[in-house]
C-alpha positions as YAML, in Angstrom:
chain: A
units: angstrom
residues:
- id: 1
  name: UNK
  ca: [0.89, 2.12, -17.36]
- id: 2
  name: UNK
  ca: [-0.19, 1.68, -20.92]
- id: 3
  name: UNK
  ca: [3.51, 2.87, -22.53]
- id: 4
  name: UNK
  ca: [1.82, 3.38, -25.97]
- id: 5
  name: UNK
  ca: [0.32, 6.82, -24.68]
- id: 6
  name: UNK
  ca: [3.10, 8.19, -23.24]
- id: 7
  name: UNK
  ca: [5.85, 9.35, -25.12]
- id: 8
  name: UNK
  ca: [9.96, 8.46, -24.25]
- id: 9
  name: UNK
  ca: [10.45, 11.41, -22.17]
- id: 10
  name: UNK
  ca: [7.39, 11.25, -20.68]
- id: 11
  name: UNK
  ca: [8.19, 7.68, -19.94]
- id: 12
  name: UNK
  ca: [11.47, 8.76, -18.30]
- id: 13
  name: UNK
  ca: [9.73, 11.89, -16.64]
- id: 14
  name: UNK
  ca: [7.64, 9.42, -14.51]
- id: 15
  name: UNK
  ca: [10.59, 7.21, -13.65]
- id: 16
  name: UNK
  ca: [12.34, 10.02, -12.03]
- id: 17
  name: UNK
  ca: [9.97, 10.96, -10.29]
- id: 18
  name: UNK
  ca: [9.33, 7.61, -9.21]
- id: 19
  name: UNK
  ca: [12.18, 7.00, -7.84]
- id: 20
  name: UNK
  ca: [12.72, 10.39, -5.91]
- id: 21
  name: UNK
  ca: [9.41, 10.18, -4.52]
- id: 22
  name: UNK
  ca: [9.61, 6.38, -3.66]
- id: 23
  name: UNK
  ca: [11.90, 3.78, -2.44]
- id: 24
  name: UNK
  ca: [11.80, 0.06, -2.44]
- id: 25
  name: UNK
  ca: [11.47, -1.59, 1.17]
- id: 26
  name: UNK
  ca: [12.87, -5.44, 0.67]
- id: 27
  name: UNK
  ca: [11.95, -6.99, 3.88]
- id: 28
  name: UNK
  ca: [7.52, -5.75, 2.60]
- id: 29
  name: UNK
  ca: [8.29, -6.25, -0.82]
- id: 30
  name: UNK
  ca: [6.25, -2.61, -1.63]
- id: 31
  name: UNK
  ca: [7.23, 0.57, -2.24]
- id: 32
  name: UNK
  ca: [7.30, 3.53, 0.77]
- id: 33
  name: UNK
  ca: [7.22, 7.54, 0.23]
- id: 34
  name: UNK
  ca: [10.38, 8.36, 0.74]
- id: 35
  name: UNK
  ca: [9.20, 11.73, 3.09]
- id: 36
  name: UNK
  ca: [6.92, 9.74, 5.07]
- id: 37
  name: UNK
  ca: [7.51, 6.17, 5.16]
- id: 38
  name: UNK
  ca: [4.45, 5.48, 4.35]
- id: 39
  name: UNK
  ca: [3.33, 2.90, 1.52]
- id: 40
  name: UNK
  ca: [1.28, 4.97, -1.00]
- id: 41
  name: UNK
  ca: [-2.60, 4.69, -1.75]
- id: 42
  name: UNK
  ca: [-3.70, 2.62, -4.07]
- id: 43
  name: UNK
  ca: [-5.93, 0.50, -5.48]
- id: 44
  name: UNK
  ca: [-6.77, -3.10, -6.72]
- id: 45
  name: UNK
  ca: [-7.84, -3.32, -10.33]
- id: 46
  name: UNK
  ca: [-10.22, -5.65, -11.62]
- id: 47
  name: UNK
  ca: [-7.85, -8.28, -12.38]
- id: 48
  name: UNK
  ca: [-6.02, -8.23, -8.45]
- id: 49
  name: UNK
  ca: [-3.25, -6.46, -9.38]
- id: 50
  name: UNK
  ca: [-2.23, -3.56, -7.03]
- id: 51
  name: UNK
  ca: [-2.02, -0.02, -9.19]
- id: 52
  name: UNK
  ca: [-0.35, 3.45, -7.74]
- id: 53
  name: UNK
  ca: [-1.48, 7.00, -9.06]
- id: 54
  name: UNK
  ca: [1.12, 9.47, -10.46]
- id: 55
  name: UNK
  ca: [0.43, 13.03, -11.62]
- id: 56
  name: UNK
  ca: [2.70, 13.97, -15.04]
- id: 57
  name: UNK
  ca: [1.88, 17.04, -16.94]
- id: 58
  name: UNK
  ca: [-1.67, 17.34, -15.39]
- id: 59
  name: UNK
  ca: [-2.49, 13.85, -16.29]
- id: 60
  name: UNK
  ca: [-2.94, 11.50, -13.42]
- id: 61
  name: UNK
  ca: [-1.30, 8.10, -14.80]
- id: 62
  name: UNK
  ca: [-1.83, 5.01, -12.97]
- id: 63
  name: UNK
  ca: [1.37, 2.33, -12.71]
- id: 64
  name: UNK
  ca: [0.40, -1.37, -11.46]
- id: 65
  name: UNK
  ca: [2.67, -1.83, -8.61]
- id: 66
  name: UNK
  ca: [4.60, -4.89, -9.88]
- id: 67
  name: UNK
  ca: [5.98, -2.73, -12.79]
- id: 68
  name: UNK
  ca: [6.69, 0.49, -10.44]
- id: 69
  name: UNK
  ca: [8.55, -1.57, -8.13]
- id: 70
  name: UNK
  ca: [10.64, -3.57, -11.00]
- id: 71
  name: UNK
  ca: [11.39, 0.11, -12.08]
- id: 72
  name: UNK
  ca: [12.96, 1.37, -9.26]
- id: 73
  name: UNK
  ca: [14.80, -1.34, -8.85]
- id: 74
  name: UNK
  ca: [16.97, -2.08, -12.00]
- id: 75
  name: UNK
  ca: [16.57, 1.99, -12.69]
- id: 76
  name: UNK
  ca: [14.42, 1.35, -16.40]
- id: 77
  name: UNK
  ca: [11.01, 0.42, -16.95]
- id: 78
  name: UNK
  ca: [10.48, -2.99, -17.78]
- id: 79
  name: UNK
  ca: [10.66, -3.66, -21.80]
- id: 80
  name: UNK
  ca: [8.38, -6.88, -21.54]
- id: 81
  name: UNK
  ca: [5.46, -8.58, -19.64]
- id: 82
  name: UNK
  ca: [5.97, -8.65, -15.75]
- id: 83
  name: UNK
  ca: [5.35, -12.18, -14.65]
- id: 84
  name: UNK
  ca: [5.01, -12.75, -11.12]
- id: 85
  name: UNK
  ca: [6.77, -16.36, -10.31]
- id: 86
  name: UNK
  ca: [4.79, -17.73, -7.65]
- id: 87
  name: UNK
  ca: [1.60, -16.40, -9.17]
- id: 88
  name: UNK
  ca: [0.28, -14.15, -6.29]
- id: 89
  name: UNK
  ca: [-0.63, -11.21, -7.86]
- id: 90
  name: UNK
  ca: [-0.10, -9.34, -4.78]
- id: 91
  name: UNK
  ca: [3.46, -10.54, -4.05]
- id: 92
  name: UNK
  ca: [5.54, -7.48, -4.95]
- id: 93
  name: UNK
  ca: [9.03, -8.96, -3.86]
- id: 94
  name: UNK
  ca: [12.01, -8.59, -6.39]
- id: 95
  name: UNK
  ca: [12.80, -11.26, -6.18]
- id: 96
  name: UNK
  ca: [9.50, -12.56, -7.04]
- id: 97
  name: UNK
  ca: [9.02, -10.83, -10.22]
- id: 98
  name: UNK
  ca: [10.86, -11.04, -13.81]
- id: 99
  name: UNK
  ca: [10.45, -10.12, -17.01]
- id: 100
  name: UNK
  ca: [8.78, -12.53, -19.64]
- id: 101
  name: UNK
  ca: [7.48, -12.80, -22.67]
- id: 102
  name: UNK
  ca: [3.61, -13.31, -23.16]
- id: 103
  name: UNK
  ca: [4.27, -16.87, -23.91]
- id: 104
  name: UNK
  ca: [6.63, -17.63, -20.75]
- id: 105
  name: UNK
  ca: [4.25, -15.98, -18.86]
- id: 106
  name: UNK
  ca: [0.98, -17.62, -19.86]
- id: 107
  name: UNK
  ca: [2.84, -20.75, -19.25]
- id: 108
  name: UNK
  ca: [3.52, -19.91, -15.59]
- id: 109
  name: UNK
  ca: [-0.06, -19.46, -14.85]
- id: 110
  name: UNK
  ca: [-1.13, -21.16, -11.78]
- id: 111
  name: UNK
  ca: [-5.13, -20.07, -11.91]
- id: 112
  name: UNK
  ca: [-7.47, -20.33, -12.67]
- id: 113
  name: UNK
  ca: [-6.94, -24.19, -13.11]
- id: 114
  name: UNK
  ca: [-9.15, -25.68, -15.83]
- id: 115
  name: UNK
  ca: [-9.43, -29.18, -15.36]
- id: 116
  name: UNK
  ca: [-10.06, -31.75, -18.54]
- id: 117
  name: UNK
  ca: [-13.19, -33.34, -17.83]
- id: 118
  name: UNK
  ca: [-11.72, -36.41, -19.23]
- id: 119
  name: UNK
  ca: [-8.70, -36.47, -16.76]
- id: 120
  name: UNK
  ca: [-9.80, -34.30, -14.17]
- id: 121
  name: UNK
  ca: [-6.25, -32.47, -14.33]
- id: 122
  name: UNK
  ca: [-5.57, -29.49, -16.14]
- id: 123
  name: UNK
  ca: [-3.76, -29.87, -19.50]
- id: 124
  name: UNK
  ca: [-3.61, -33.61, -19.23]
- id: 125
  name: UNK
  ca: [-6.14, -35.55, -21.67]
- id: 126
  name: UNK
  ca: [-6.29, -38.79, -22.66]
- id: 127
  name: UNK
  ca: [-4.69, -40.44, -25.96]
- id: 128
  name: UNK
  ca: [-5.66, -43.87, -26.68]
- id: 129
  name: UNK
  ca: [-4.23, -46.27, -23.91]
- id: 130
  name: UNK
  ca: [-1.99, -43.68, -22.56]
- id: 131
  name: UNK
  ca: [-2.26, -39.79, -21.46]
- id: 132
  name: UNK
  ca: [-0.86, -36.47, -23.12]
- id: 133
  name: UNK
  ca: [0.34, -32.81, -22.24]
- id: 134
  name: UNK
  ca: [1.92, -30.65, -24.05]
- id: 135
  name: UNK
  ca: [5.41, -29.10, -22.31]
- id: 136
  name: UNK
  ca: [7.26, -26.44, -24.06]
- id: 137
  name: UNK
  ca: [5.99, -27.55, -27.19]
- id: 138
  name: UNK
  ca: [6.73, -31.32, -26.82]
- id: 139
  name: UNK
  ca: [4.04, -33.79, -26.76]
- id: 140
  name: UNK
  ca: [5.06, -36.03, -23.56]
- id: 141
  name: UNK
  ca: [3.21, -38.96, -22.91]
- id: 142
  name: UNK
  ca: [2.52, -41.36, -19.42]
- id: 143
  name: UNK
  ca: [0.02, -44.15, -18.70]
- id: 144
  name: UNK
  ca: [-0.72, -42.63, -15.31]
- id: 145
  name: UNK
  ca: [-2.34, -39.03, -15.49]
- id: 146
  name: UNK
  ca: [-1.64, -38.14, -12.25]
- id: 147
  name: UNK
  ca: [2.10, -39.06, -12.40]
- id: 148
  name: UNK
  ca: [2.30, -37.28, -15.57]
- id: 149
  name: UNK
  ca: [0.77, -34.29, -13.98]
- id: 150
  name: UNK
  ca: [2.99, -34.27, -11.18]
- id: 151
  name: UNK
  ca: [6.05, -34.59, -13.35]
- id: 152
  name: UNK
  ca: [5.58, -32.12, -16.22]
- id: 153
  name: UNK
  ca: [4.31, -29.24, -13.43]
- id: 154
  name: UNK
  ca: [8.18, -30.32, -11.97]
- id: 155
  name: UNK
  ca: [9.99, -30.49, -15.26]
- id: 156
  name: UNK
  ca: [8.13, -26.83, -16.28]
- id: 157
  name: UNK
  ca: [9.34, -24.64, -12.98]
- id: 158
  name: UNK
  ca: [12.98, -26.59, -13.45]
- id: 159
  name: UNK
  ca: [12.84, -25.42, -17.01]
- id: 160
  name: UNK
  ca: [11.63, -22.11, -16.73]
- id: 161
  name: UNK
  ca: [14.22, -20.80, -14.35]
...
């Protein structure tokens, strides 16, 4: 849902009717009508992520999933980006999804991995005798690329939660 073209009580319009239409089922992670238990038809964008279709007003507004789901849940729609934590675009579990600021959320991106063709590892290049990444900012430095690899991915879940 593109909240620019929608206006605040449209915005709350389609919440309601969200959530009396829809529930959240934990155990599937996805969201079931609540007259037929049934998960509603949708469809995968372009980019993988799932999208449902609402009608509001006569206009037929489509929600990506991740969003309609975080909705329900905490009762508001999300004020920021929706990052997935694991990176599957698909996982729709609560738990699995938080909200994040462009920045946090381009740096929990897991794919597509772009490896430096000096290194071979993504993000790692080399600096004179020694290699480089950048974490949070900070310019963090190891002789071994691999090792460094290894320990900044660590260091950047354990600081991100």
């Amino acid at each position: 849902m593109n909240r620019t073209h929608l206006s605040e009580a449209e915005q709350q319009e389609l919440l309601l009717r969200l959530q009396r239409n829809y529930r959240y089922d934990a155990k599937l992670g996805r969201l079931r009508n609540r007259k037929t238990d049934k998960a509603p038809k949708g469809k995968i964008q372009n980019r993988g992520y799932s999208e449902i279709g609402l009608w509001l007003g006569g206009k037929h507004i489509y929600i990506k999933m991740h969003r309609a789901v975080f909705a329900i849940c905490h009762g508001r729609w999300p004020t920021e980006t929706i990052d997935h934590i694991n990176g599957c675009k698909t996982d729709n579990h609560i738990e699995n999804l938080r909200e994040a600021s462009q920045s946090d959320n381009k740096l929990n991106q897991l794919l597509p991995w772009k490896p430096n063709k000096d290194s071979a590892l993504p993000g790692i290049s080399p600096h004179k005798w020694v290699y480089r990444t950048n974490l949070h900012g900070k310019v963090v430095f190891m002789a071994d690329p691999f090792r460094l690899f290894y320990h900044t991915t660590l260091l950047g879940k354990i600081y991100q939660r």
